[in-house]
Steps between C-alpha positions, in 0.01 A plus 500: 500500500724328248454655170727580214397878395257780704375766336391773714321854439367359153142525379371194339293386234399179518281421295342237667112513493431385848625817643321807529580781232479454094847450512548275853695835570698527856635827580760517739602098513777249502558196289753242567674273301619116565669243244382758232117456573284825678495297910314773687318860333278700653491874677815627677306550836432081519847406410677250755787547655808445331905591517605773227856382557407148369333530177552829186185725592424709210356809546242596212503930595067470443541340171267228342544126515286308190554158401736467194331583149410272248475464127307207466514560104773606271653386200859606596719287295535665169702660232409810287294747497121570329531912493461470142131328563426755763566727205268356301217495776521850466459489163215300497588149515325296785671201699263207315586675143902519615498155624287311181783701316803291631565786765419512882594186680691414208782738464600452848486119387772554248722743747522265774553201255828683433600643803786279686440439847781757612253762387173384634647456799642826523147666405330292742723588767433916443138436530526296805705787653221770391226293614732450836549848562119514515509279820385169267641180653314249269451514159298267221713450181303367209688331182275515181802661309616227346236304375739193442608231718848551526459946567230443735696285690774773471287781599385283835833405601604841509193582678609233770879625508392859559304384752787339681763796433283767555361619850118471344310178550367399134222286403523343168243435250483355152306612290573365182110528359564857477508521120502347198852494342571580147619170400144348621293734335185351360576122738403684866412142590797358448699785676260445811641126484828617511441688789316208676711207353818654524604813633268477850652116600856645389452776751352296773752301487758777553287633772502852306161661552250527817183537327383471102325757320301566205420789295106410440375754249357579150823574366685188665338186632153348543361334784539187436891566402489611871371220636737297283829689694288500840466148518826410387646756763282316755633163475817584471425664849541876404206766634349723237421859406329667248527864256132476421230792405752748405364574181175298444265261754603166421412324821872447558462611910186214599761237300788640710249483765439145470837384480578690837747768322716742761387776279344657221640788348402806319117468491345781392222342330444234752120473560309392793476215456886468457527642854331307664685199331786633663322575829396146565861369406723719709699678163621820498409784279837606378441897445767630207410865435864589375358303180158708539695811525775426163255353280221761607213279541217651625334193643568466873451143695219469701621607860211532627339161370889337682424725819117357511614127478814557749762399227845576591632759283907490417702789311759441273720696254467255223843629426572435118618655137148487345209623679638609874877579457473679896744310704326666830308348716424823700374630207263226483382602856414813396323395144305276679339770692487751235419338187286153694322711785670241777564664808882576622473248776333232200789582267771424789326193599538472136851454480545316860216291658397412161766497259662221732157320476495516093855305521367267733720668798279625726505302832898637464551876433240787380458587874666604810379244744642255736639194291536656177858511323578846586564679148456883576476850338579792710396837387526905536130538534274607719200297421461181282233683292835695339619190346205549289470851469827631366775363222838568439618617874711097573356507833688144595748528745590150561425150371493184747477176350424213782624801757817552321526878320595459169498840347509818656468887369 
């Protein structure tokens, strides 16, 4: 056979639900590599013939293969910090009371205003590595920090330079309907026309984001403010996603619903209704419990209602200064279980299978099957279910973006 890489004496999870096992798991197997894409996978016993001396064959010492993580939600580019509101929490305070006070979303707003690019890059770049050493290989990177045209445009082409620099694949997403800034206070309408008359064509133009957002919520913008952006983003060809039912049950998912969004994120007072919405239209619940977890919510999303109605289920860090400052996506794995009920092999598919399906990626990576671009995690474990389990232990041994390692411990 002519393939690129072997790996031999490696235990794979695959992830991919049309093999046996919650996790598609296959102990003892091989998986080879050609032009960067997984050509043949499967157990060791079945493998074809092939020369050692003409290919690298790797040999994985019983480790675990997954597919490469993914954050399919963080807010990555940003400047400052919020441990003075995180303070106050414990004083007292609560987010919606911070955030009608000119804090939350927009202290970071002012930080990153002033930061030069030197030093968001440089910021951006640590957390990348962190998030790397975790065995993530894609990564979503919201903007929403700058809340103008010209420093969300900033914050997104930094987004897509890091990208290009940095061994991580990154998704970009604007998400300039995040808040409303100081200098619009009491003319929300007219800031939503900003965002929809200028700043979206300016950065569709530039081919800076992936996918627009909108923070659709009590304390930010109504529905038909979202369906303002959401068409706009539409025409000018862009796919949409949606924070919605973090706080209160607008009815934010069944309108991301009907405009076919990748996602919906948060969700922990989506109804049933809601999920079903999302059922019929193919979205992903986006599951953030490092925000559950910081801000100490007590209301959960309704697993069981998403389980019931066979929506996919993603897991993301929501990595930012405000409510989720946990630049971990491992931890997420294990939050997920712990503080959402989801089982270890839900909260892996979590951040594979269907964290590439929330960024509309999914017929490419998320699992270890033939024809998929073969971004890998290989790890000191001896079942999957540890990923889960445990914290703190940097199981990774190796990275492999499209076959190629990439970081190594």
């Amino acid at each position: 056979m002519e393939w690129d890489q072997l790996w031999i004496d490696i235990n794979l999870a695959t992830m991919d639900p049309d093999r046996p096992g919650s996790y598609g798991e296959i102990e003892d197997a091989a998986l080879a590599v050609k032009d960067g894409r997984i050509a043949w996978v499967g157990p060791r016993s079945e493998l074809p013939e092939f020369d050692p001396l003409a290919m690298p064959v790797i040999k994985g010492n019983g480790q675990w293969l997954t597919p490469g993580l993914v954050d399919c939600h963080t807010h990555l580019v940003f400047a400052g910090t919020r441990a003075s509101e995180f303070e106050a929490r414990l004083n007292g305070a609560t987010y919606e009371e911070i955030a009608r006070q000119g804090g939350g979303i927009l202290s970071t707003v002012k930080a990153t205003r002033a930061a030069d690019e030197e030093t968001l890059f440089q910021l951006g770049r640590e957390r990348l590595n962190a998030l790397l050493a975790e065995g993530v290989t894609r990564v979503e990177i919201k903007s929403g920090y700058g809340l103008d045209t010209e420093t969300e445009h900033k914050m997104l082409s930094l987004a897509r330079h890091l990208g290009e620099v940095h061994p991580l694949d990154v998704h970009t997403t604007f998400l300039g309907a995040h808040a409303l800034p100081a200098e619009y206070q009491g003319r929300q309408q007219a800031y939503v026309d900003l965002v929809c008359d200028e700043m979206m064509p300016a950065i569709a133009a530039d081919n800076l984001a992936d996918a627009v957002d909108v923070f659709c919520e009590n304390i930010a913008f109504d529905l038909d403010q979202t369906e303002q952006v959401f068409r706009t983003a539409r025409e000018l060809g862009l796919p949409v996603k949606l924070h919605a039912e973090q706080l209160s049950n607008m009815g934010g998912s069944q309108l991301a619903a009907r405009h076919q969004a990748l996602s919906v994120d948060h969700i922990e007072c989506l109804d049933e209704a809601g999920v079903k919405a999302l059922a019929d239209s193919g979205t992903v619940a986006v599951l953030l419990p490092g925000a559950f977890y910081f801000l100490r919510e007590t209301r959960k999303p309704p697993v069981e209602l998403l389980r019931h109605h066979g929506v996919p289920m993603a897991v993301a860090s929501d990595f930012n200064p405000g409510s989720s400052p946990l630049c971990s996506t491992l931890l997420m794995v294990n939050m997920g279980c712990t503080l959402f009920g989801l089982t270890p092999a839900e909260a892996l598919a979590g951040v594979t299978r269907h964290g590439a399906q929330a960024l509309g990626v999914g017929d490419r990576v998320g699992q270890l099957k033939v024809g998929m671009i073969a971004d890998m995690a290989q790890w000191q474990i001896g079942h999957p279910a540890e990923l889960a389990w445990q914290y703190g232990n940097r199981p990774c041994r190796a990275v492999y973006k499209a076959g190629k390692v990439v970081r190594v411990s």
